[in-house]
Every structure is written in C-alpha cells, then in structure tokens.
N, C-alpha and C positions, 0 to 999 in steps of 0.2 A: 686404458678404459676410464674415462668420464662418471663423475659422481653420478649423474643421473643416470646412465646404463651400469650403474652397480646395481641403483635402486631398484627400476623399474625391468632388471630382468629378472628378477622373483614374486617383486610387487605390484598388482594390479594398480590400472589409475585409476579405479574406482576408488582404490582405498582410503585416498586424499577426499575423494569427494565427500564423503558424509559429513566432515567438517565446514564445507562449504552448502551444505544439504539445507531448504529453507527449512527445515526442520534441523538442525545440527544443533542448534543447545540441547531438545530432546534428548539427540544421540547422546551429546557428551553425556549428560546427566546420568541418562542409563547405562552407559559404560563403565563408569565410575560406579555406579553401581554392584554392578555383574564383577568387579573387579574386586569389590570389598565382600561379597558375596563368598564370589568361589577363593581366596582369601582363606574366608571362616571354617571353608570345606576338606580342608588342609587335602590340596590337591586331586579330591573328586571333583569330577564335572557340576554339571548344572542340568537339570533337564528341561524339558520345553515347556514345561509349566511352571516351572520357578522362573522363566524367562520371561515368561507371558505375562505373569505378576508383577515382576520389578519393570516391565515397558507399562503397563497398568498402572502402576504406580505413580511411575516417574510421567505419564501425561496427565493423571489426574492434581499432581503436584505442581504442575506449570502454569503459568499464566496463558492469559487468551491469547491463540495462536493466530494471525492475518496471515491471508497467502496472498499475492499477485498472480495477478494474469502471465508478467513477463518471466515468471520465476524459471529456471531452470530443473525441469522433472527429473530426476532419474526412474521413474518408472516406467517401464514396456508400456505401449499401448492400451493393454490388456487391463493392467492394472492401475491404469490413469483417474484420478477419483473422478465422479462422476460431473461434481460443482468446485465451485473454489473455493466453496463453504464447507465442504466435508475435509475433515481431520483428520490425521495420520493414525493408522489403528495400530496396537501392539503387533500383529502376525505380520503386518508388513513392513515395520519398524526389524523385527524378528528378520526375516525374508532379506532384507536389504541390509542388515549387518553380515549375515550368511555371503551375501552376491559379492562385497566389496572386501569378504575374509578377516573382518575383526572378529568372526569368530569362526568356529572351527569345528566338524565335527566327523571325527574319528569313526575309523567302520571298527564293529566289535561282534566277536563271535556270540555273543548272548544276544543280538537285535538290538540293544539298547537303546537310546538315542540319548544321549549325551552333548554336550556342549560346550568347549574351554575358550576363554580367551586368549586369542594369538600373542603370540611373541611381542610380534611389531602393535600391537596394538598398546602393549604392556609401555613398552619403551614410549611412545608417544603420549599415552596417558600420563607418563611420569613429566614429562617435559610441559604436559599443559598445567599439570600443578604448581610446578613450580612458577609459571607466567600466571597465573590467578593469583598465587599466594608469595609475589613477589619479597615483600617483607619480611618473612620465615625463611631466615636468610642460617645458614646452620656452618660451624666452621667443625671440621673433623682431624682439625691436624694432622692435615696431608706436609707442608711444607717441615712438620716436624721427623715424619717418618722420614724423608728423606734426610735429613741435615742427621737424622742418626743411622741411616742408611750407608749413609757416605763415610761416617768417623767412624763406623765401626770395622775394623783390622783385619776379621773373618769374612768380611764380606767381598763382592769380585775376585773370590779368590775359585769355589767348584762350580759355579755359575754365573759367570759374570753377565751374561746376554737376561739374562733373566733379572737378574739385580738392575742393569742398565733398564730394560724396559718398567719395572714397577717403578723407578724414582721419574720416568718419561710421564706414565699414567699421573701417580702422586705430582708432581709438577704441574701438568695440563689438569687435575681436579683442583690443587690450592690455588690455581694462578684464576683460576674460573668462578671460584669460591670467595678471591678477593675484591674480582670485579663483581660479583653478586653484592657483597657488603658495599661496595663503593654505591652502585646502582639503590640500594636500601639505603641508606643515607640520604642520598639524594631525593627520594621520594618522600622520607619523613622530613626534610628540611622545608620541599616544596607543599605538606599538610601541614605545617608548623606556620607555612607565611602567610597560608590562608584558614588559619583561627580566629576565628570569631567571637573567643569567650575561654577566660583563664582557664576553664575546668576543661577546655577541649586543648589549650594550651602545654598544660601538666598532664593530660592525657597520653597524650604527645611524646612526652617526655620523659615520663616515668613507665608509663605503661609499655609504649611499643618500642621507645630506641635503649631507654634503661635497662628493662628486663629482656628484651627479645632478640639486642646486638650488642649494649653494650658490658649486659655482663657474660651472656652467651657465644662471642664471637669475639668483640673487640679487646677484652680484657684479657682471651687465651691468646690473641693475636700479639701483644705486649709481652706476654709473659714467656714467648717464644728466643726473646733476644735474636731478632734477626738481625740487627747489624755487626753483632759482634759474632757471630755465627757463620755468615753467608761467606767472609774473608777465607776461610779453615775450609770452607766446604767448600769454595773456588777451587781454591788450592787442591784440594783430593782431587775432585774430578779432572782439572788438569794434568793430575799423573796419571791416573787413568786414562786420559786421550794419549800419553804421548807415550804411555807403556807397551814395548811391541810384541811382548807376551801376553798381557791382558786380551790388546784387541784381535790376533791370533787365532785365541781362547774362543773368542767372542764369534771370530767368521766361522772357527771349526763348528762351534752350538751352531749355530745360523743353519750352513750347510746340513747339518745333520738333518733338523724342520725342511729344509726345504733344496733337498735333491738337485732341483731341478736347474737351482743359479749356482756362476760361474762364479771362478776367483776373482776379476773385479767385479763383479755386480755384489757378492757378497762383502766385498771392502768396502763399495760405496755406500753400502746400504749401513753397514756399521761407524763407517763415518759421518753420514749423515745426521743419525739415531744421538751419536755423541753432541755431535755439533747442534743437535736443537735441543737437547738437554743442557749444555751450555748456553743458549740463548735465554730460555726458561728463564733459568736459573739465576741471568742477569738481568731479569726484569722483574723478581721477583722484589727485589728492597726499592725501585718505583713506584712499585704498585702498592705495596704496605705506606709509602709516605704520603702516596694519594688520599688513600683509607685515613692517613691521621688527619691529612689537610679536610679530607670530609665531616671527619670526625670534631674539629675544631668548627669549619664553618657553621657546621648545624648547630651545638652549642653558640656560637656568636648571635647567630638570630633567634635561636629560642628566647634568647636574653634580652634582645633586643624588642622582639613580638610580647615579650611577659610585660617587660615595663613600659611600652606602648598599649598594649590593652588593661595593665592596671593602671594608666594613666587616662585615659580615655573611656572605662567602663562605668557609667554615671548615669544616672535621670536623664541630665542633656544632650545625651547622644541620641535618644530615642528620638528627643524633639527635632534635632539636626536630620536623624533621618524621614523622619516624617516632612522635611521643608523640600527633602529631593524628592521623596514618594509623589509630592506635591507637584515638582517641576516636571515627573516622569508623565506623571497622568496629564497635565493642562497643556504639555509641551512634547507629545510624544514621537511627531515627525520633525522634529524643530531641532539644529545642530544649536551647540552654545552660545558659536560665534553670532548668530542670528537671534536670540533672545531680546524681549524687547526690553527699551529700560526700565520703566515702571511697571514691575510686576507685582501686582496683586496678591503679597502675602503677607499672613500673619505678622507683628514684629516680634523680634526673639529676646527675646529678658532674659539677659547675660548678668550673671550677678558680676562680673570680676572680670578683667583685661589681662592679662600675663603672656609671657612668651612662649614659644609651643618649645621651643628646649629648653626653658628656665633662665635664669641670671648667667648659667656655664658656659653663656653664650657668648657674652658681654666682658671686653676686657677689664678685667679689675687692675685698676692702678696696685703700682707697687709699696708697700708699708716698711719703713724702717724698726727694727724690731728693736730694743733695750736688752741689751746683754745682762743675762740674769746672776746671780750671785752662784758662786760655786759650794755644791754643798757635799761636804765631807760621806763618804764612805760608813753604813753602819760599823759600832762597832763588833758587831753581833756577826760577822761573816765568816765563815766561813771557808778558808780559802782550801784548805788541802780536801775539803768536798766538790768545789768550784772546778779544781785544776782534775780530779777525777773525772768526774761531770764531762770534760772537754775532752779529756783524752778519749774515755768510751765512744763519745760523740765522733770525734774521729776517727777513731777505728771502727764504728759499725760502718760511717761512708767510705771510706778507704776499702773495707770490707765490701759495698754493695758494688762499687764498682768497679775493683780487680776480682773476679769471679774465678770460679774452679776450671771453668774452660778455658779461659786466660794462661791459668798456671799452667796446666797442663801443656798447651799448647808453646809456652817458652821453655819446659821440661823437654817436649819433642826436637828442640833446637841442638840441645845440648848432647856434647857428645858424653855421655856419661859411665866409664866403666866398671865394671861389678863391682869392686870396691870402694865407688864412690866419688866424687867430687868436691873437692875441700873448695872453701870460698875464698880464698887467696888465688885460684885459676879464673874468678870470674872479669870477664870487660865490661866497664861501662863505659860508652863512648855517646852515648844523650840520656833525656833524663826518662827516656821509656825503659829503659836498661834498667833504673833503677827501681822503676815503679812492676817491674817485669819481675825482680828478685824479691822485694817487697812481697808482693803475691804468692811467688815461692814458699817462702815462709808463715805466709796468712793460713793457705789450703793445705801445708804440708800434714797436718793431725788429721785431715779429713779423709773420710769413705772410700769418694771420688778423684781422691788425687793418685797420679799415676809413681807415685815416689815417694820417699820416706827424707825427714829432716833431724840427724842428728845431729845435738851438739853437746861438749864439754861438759855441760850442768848438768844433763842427765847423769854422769860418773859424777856430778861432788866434785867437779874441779872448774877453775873460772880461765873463759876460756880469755884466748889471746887476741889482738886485733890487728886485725894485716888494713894496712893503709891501698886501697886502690883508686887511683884518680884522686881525685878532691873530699874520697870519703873513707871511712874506718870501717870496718868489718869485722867483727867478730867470730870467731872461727865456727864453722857449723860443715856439714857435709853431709850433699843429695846424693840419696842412695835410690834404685830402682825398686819396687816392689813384686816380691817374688811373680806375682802372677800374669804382672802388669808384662814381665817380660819373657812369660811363654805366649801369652796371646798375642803377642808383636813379635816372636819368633813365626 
C-alpha cells in the first residue's frame, strides 16, 4: 500500500484544505493557538467558548482580510457568506476546524462539550514551526546516543531489534538535524550578503549564527569527535550484521510483534533494517563536513561583507545612491544599454581617486633585504624552564590528540591475559604502533581507561629495557581492569 492510501484511509481531504483555505493564516494562527492553550490545561479539553474567544482573538489580531471572487469556498451553500466583503466569523471558523477533524470532540456521559486538538493536527503544527522558524535550528545528540549505543557491551545483547530500531530513529533524527544546520547556515550566509549596515552585519553574526548555532549546535557538533568515533562504530555494527545469533535474536523479537510474517519476510525485513542503518551511518561524517564547509563559507563572507561595508559605509555613498535614485526616476522604462550620453546630473566631488582593492592589487617589485647582525642570546634565560615549557607543550598535544577512545580501542586489539602483558610481547611494525602504545601509557591512570599500567617504579626498582624494532622499552605491563572484564564477559 502507497503513502497516500496510508494517509487518506483515516484522513479526511478536507484536512489538508484549511491550509490552503483563503482564510488559512487565520487558521494557522488559531491553532497555534488552541495548541498553547490546551497545553496550559495539562490535558483538559477546551470548551466552546474558550474557542470562540481565541477565533475572536486571533481575527481581531490580523490584518485586513481581501477575498476573490475565484477563491475556492469550502463552505455548503448554506453557509456561503452573503458578499465578498463579509468576513470569516469565529462559529464558522469553529464549524470548519470541526468538519475537516483538527479538532475533535468526544461524547461524555456528563453532556459536556469539550474540545481537543487531534493527533494529526499536533504532528503537522509541529512541522509548520519548524518551516517558520527555520533558524531555531536545535542539535540533541542523537548521533551521540548512538555511537554510545553501539560501544556499549551490554547492549544487542536481550533486545537487540529494539536496540537496532532506536539507533535507525537516532540516526534518521541526527542525519535530519544535520541537514537542518546545513539549511540554517545557509540562510544566514544568504542575510549576511544582503546587509546593508555593520550593525545589521554583526547582528548577523553574533546574534543569530553565534549564539543560536554556533555555540548551540555547531560547537556540540565538534565536540562529538565524529571522525575518530564513526571508524569503532563501523566496525560494531558490522559484527552485528554478520553475527548469526544477534540477527536470529532479532527475526525471533520481530516475529513475536508480528505473527503474521514468515521466516524470509522476517529475514528480509531485518536485513534490510541493518542495511539502512549502515547506510545512515555512512553518510553521516559527509554530512558533518558539509556543516564545517558551511560553517567556514559563512564566516569567509561575513568577513568579506564587514570589510566591504566598513569600507564603503560614508557621507558618499548616500550621494552615490541618490545619483541612481536619480537615473531610477528620469529613466524608468529605459534599459542601460539605451541611456543617453549626456545626461543631465549633478557633478560628483570626489575628494580622492584610489583603487577599490587598494595597492594589494598592484604588483610590488621585489626588495633586496641586508642581512642584519646576529644578536646574542640573553644572558638571563632560562633554559631548564624553556625545556619544561616544551615538553608540557608536547604532551598536552600528544595528549589532545591520542585520546582515551583511542587507547582503549588498541587495548581491545590486544590479546591480553589475566596476568598481564609485559612490553617486551609488543610489535611495532609502523609508526601508528607506536603512537597506539604512547596512548597506552598517556590514559592508562585514567577513569575511563579499560586497563591498568604497571611498572617497576611503583616497587622502588628501575625497570629494564627490551629493545623492540628500532626502539627501547622499558618494562611496564597492561593489566585488565577488574570490572572492565565482567562487563565484556
């Protein structure tokens, strides 16, 4: 069955019409409305005079309403207004949200008459905010739920169909969240190019993309580490596809919901489920680089639009545009190429002639420079602060960028028995091997690390150096950490 015999065998097609209704902003208005309303009412209805009020409301709130003659009525005969000049009254504003089921009203043994807004009216109201309020662009770290969805050990293990469908969801929300930011980006890039004035400029800038995506979305977007993330997370989910207990697991849950399919309709349907989680999921570090490449463009012309309008924002410009205002009014049917040559305007007193890019334009010959005297070293230095100073320096970046997922994840390589792993078994055969041990050692004191690193100086004794490859090692040895290896039991 077809999207639209999904829709339209529950949904009236009036239901669609209100939006098209020549009255339909009214509608929206008051729905929106009725929606913030019964909201406040924490789940009572609304009665027909709190209904009548917010349609009261909301058309005494609007602007002057024009109808056509060609417009399309939805109203019976009966209730056809009499001119084209009479105006949509609330009872049948009321009457016609009733007829097309945005709203809804329940029979109740008290008489009452009551009033909720529908379901589908809910879900459609939400979607028109978000296309109003395109820029309220929100990120919820979906793409993170998943990437700790997936490492975590306990998980696809008593529900696996259910694990697979919430990382499907989370995936199709972050992958839809990213193209929202992409889409927001580009809307502030295209208000940024048509500024007309620094303060609408930096408005721009600070106000809507600084605070409203880029500390709000793009900053948590960064701070996610998707590329060093999505490798690990690959990898999971592809034992998952090719585990034939997992997916098993997966058709029995399946079947259980749904009786009614066979053993391969339930296998295709769980491979499928897989196979466009794998899809997602490869398309999700495109779409984050898109986001940065957005991310930079818009910066590149804010920068460009700022020092074009403070290079341009002066007394002179007014008079420049008043010389066009001039050529709009005397020449208003007239193409350019047809302008006659002696036209009749003011002349322009230019104080100053310069290039519209400046001298940076203009090749500058090249200068032979005098090599200057060499000057000695204070004696006042410092050196065993200097040589500190460096090494910290390098080990906080050494530190930022072999992280604790890193280690962990070349810990999970290793085969490592209860009693440990001396560093005289390790290979290095390039130089990731070594930057992979490095980090070892960086995360092993920490939290999060899934392993423990002893060595020799802990006892008071200096340990010994096993030569491996090209390099010295001094003896140490990774131990598992008790907990790390019940939960991976």
């Amino acid at each position: 069955m077809s999207l639209s015999n999904h829709i339209f065998d529950d949904t009236p097609p009036d239901f669609f019409a209100v939006l098209t209704h020549r009255y339909g902003k009214l509608y929206i208005d008051a729905l929106d409305k009725i929606e913030d309303a019964q909201r406040l009412r924490n789940g009572v209805g609304l009665t027909r005079d709190e209904l009548i009020h917010i349609c009261e409301q909301t058309i005494a709130e609007s602007d002057t309403i024009t109808t056509s003659v060609t417009d399309d009525l939805p109203f019976d005969d009966a209730e056809m207004p009499d001119s084209i000049e009479d105006k949509v009254t609330p009872s049948s504003m009321l009457r016609h949200m009733l007829r097309c089921k945005w709203l809804e009203e329940p029979k109740r043994s008290d008489y009452q008459r009551v009033y909720y807004l529908d379901n589908r009216a809910e879900i459609l109201l939400d979607c028109l905010r978000r296309m109003a309020y395109p820029e309220q662009v929100t990120f919820t770290d979906k793409l993170h739920l998943v990437c700790s969805r997936l490492q975590d050990p306990d998980a696809f293990t008593e529900h696996p169909l259910s694990d697979l469908e919430s990382c499907i969801d989370n995936l199709r929300y972050g992958l839809q969240e990213l193209r929202s930011l992409q889409q927001g980006m580009a809307r502030l890039t295209q208000r940024q190019l048509h500024s007309d004035t620094l303060k609408e400029n930096l408005q721009v800038l600070y106000d809507d993309f600084s605070e409203n995506i880029g500390q709000r979305c793009y900053k948590q977007l960064i701070a996610l580490d998707i590329p060093i993330r999505l490798p690990i997370v690959r990898e999971k989910l592809n034992e998952i596809q090719h585990s034939p207990a997992i997916v098993a697991q997966m058709e029995i849950e399946l079947q259980k919901r749904r009786p009614e399919l066979t053993d391969s309709e339930a296998s295709y349907r769980i491979s499928k489920g897989l196979q466009e989680a794998v899809l997602m999921l490869d398309s999700v570090e495109p779409q984050s680089e898109a986001v940065d490449r957005r991310a930079a463009d818009f910066a590149r012309r804010s920068f460009a639009r700022f020092r074009y309008l403070q290079e341009v924002s002066s007394g002179r410009r007014s008079e420049v545009r008043s010389v066009f205002e001039l050529i709009n009014a005397r020449y208003a049917d007239c193409k350019m190429a047809s302008l006659p040559e002696d036209l009749d305007f003011p002349q322009l007193n230019i104080p100053s002639v310069g290039l519209l890019s400046g001298t940076d334009s203009l090749f500058i010959p090249r200068t032979s420079r005098s090599k200057g005297k060499r000057t000695p070293m204070r004696e006042e230095a410092d050196y065993d602060l200097d040589s500190d100073f460096a090494l910290d320096e390098m080990a906080q970046n050494i530190n930022s960028s072999l992280t604790t997922i890193r280690a962990n994840h070349y810990y999970s390589t290793l085969v490592v028995p209860e009693n440990g792993l001396r560093s005289d078994k390790f290979t290095v055969n390039t130089d990731d091997d070594i930057l992979n041990i490095i980090g070892l050692l960086l995360h092993g004191e920490t939290s999060d690390a899934d392993y423990n690193i002893h060595s020799p100086r802990e006892d008071e004794k200096e340990p010994e150096a096993y030569p491996v490859e090209n390099y010295n090692f001094d003896e140490f040895t990774v131990k598992p950490k008790a907990f790390s290896v019940v939960s991976r039991e």
